[in-house]
C-alpha positions in Angstrom: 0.0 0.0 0.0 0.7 3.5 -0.7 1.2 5.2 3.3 1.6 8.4 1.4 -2.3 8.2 0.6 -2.3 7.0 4.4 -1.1 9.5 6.0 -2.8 12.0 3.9 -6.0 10.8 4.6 -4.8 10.8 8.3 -4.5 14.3 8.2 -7.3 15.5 5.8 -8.7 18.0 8.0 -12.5 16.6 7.0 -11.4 13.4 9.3 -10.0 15.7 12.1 -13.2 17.2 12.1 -14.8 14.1 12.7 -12.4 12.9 15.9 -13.0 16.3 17.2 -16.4 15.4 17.3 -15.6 12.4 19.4 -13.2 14.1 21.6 -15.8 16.7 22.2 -18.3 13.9 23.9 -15.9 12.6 25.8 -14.5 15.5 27.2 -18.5 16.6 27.9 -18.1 19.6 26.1 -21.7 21.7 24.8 -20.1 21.9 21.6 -23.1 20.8 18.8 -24.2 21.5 15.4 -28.1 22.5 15.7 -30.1 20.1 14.2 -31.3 22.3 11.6 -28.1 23.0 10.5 -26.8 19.7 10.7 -29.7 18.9 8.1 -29.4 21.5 5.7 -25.7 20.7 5.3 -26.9 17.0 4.4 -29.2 17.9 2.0 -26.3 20.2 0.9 -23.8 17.1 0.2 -26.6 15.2 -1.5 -27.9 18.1 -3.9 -24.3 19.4 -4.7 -22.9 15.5 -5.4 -26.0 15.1 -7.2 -26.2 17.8 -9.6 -22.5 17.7 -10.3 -23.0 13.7 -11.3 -25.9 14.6 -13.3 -24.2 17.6 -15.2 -20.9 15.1 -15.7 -23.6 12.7 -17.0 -25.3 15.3 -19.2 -21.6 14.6 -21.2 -21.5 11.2 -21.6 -22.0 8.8 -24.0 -24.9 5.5 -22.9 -23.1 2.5 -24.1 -23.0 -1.2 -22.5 -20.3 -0.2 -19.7 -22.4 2.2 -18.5 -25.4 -0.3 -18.3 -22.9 -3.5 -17.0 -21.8 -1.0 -13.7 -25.2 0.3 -12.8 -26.6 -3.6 -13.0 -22.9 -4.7 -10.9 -24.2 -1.8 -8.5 -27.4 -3.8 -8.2 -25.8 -7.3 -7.7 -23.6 -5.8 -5.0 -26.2 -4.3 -3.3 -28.1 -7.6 -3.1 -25.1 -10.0 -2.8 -24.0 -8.3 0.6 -26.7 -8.0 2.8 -27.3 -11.6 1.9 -24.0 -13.1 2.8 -23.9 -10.2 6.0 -27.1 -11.8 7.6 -25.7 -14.9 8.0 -22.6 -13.8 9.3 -23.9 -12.1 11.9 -27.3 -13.8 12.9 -26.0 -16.4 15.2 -24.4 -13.5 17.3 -26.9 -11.0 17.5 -30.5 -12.3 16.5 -32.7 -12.2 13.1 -33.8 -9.0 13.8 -30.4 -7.3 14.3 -29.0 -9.1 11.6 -31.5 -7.8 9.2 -31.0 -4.4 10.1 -27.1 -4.7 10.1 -27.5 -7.1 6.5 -29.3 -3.9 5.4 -26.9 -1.3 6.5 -24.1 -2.8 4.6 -25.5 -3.9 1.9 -27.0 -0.3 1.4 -24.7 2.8 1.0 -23.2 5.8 3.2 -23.5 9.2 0.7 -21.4 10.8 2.9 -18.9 8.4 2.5 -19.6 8.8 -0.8 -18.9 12.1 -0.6 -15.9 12.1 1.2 -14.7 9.7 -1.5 -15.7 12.0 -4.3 -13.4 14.7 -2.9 -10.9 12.5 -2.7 -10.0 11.1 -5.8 -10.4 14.9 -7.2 -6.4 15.0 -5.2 -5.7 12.3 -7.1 -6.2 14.0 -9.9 -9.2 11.8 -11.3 -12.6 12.6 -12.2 -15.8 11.0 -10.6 -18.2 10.1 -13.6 -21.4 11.1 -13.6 -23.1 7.3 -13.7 -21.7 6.7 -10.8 -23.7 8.6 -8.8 -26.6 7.2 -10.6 -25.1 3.7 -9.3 -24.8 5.2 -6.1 -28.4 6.3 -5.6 -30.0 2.6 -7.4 -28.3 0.5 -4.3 -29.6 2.3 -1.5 -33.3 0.5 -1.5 -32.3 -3.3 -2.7 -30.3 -3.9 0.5 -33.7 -2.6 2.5 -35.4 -4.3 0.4 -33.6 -7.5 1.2 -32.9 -7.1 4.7 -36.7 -7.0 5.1 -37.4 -9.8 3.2 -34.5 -11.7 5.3 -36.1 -11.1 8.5 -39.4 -12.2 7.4 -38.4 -15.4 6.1 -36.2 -15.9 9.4 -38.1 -14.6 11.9 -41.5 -16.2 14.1 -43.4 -13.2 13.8 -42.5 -12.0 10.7 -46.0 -9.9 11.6 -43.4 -7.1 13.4 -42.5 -6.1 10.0 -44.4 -3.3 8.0 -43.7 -4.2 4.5 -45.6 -1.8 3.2 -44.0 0.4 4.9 -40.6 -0.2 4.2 -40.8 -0.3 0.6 -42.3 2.9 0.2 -39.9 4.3 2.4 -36.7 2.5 0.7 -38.0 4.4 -2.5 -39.4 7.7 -1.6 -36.2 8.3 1.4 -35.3 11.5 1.1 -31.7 10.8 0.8 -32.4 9.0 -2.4 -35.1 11.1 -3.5 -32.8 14.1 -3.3 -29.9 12.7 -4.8 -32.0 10.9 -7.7 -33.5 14.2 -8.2 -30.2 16.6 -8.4 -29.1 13.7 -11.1 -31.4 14.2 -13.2 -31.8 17.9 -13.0 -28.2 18.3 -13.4 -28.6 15.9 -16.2 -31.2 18.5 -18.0 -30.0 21.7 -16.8 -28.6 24.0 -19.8 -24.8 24.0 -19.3 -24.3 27.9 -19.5 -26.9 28.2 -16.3 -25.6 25.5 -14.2 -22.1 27.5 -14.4 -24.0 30.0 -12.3 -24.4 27.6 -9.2 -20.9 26.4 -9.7 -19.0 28.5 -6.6 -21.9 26.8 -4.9 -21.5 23.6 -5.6 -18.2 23.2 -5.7 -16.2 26.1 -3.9 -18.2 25.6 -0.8 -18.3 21.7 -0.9 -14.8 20.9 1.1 -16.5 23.4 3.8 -19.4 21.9 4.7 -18.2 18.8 4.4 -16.1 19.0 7.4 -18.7 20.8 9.3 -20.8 17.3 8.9 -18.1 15.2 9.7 -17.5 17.2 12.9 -21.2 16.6 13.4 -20.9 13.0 12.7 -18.1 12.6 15.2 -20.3 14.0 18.2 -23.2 11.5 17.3 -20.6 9.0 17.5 -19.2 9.6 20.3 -22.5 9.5 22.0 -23.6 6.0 21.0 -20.3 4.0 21.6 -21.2 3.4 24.8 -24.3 1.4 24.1 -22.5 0.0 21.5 -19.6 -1.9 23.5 -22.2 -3.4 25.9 -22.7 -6.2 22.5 -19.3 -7.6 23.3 -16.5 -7.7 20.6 -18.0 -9.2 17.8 -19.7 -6.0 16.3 -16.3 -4.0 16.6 -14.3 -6.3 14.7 -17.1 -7.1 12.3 -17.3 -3.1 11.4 -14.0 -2.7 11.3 -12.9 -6.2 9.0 -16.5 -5.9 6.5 -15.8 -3.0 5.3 -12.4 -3.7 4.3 -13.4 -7.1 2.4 -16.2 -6.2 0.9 -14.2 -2.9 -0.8 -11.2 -5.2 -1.9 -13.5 -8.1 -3.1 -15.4 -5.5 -5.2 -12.7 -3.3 -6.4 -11.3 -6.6 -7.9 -14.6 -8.0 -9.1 -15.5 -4.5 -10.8 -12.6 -4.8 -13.1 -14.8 -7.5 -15.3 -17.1 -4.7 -16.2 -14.9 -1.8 -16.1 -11.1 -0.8 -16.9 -11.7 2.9 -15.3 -9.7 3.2 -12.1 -11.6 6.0 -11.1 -15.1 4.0 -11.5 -13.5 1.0 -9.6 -12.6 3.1 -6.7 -16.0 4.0 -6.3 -17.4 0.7 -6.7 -15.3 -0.4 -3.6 -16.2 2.6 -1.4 -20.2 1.6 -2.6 -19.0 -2.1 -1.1 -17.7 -1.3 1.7 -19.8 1.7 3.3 -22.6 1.1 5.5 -25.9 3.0 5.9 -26.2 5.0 9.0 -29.0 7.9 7.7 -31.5 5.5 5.3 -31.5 2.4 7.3 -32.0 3.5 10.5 -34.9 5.3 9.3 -36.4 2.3 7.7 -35.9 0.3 10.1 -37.3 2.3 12.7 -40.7 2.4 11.0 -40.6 -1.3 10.2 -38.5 -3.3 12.8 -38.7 -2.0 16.0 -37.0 -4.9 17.2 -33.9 -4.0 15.8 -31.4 -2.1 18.2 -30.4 1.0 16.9 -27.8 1.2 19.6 -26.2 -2.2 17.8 -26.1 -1.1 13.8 -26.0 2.9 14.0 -22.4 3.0 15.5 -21.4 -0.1 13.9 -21.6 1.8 10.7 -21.3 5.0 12.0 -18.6 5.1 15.0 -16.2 2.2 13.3 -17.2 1.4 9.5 -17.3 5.3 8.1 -14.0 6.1 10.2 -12.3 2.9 8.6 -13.1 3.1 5.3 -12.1 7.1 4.9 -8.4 6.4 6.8 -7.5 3.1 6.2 -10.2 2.1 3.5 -9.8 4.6 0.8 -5.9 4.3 0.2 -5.9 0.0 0.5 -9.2 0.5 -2.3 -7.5 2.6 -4.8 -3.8 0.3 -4.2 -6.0 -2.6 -4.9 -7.7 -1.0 -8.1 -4.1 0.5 -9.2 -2.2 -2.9 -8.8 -4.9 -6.2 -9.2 
């Protein structure tokens, strides 16, 4: 591995942010980012991330690569939570294993994000399909770790199916992100230049204003989290890593681009802490939030953008 792209991730002051976060909880400090804000910078992320995938699409050519990743985005996203249920069941439950199946199967957009920025320093560009990609796996692995915990559990009656799937597809996250896409997509080129210092200058900014605000909400569930024993910590720290180098290999049979690999092995490996947990709230109340919100949250995220992101692109630079 490359522990130049270590160390640099190490040090990206978007991650710093983030520990900062943590180190204010535990030092019981009032630091917080109201929750109003804290929203309108996520909707922020998704809409800028969005509409510059769509606008990068908007300048593309359709042709069978293009259809092979976004149908490999939909295998992964179905594959994962499949062979992550049974993983985990024996050790935490049907019900907690759906959830957690779910959450990494499905996808982290800020991780996403965070990704996005990052291979810009590497001097590579994130195509706009991608993002397209990115928004078609979020519901699948719902999907399936719904369907997983009906089929396992005795009263697959706790479940609101209905629920779920119209959640999994009208989530705002998704919605959002779906919709910037395709308005980028249409936008005239001359007016989306307009929004540009928007989109763009401003991204780095608010992106380490969320991480700092995802480092206090992670700080306040570890806790709760540790009280499962080890097997959720080394789970959340070793998945993530697999799944993004078993998928940045695999991708390379339906594409050559480095850049579109890369992402495909940030899509494996993040986990869902903003979808799922909504969904899951509405339709298994069984499921401990407590267990699969800092699983992906308070380990997986953290992982994948110091560690993670430089092993993904050695793999896709090198196998």
């Amino acid at each position: 591995m490359d522990f130049h792209l270590l160390t640099e991730n190490l040090t990206n002051p978007a991650l710093l942010f983030f520990v900062l976060g943590i180190i204010a909880v535990y030092v019981k400090s009032d630091l917080e980012i109201p929750a109003h804000s804290s929203k309108f910078i996520s909707l922020y992320l998704l809409f800028a991330i969005g509409f510059k995938g769509g606008q990068a699409l908007s300048h593309e050519t359709f042709n069978t690569t293009i259809l092979y990743t976004m149908l490999f985005g939909l295998f992964a996203a179905i594959v994962i939570p499949l062979y992550t249920f049974f993983i985990v069941k024996k050790s935490v439950g049907i019900y907690n294993a759906g959830a957690i199946a779910a959450a990494y199967g499905s996808v982290s957009a800020v991780t996403f994000v965070t990704a996005a920025a990052y291979i810009e320093t590497q001097q590579m560009v994130l195509h706009g399909h991608m993002v397209a990609v990115m928004a078609l796996m979020e519901s699948p692995a719902i999907i399936m770790g719904l369907l997983l915990i009906s089929l396992y559990s005795i009263d697959s009656s706790t479940t609101n199916k209905k629920q779920v799937l119209h959640h999994s597809f009208t989530n705002g996250s998704v919605l959002l992100i779906l919709g910037s896409l395709v308005i980028g997509f249409f936008a005239n080129a001359k007016q989306a230049e307009g929004i540009k210092p928007f989109t763009n200058d401003l991204f780095k900014g608010f992106l380490a204003i969320f991480l700092l605000d995802m480092g206090i909400t992670s700080g306040k569930h570890l806790k709760a989290f540790f009280s499962f024993g080890w097997f959720p910590f080394l789970f959340a720290f070793f998945m993530p890593l697999l799944n993004g180098c078993v998928f940045a290999f695999l991708s390379s049979f339906v594409t050559d681009d480095v850049s579109n690999r890369f992402i495909f092995a940030i899509l494996a490996a993040s986990a869902s802490y903003i979808a799922v947990p909504a969904a899951m709230k509405i339709s298994v109340p069984k499921a401990n939030p407590g267990l699969f919100l800092p699983m992906a949250l308070a380990v997986s995220f953290p992982v994948n953008i110091t560690i993670g992101m430089p092993l993904y692109m050695y793999v896709v630079q090198h196998i």
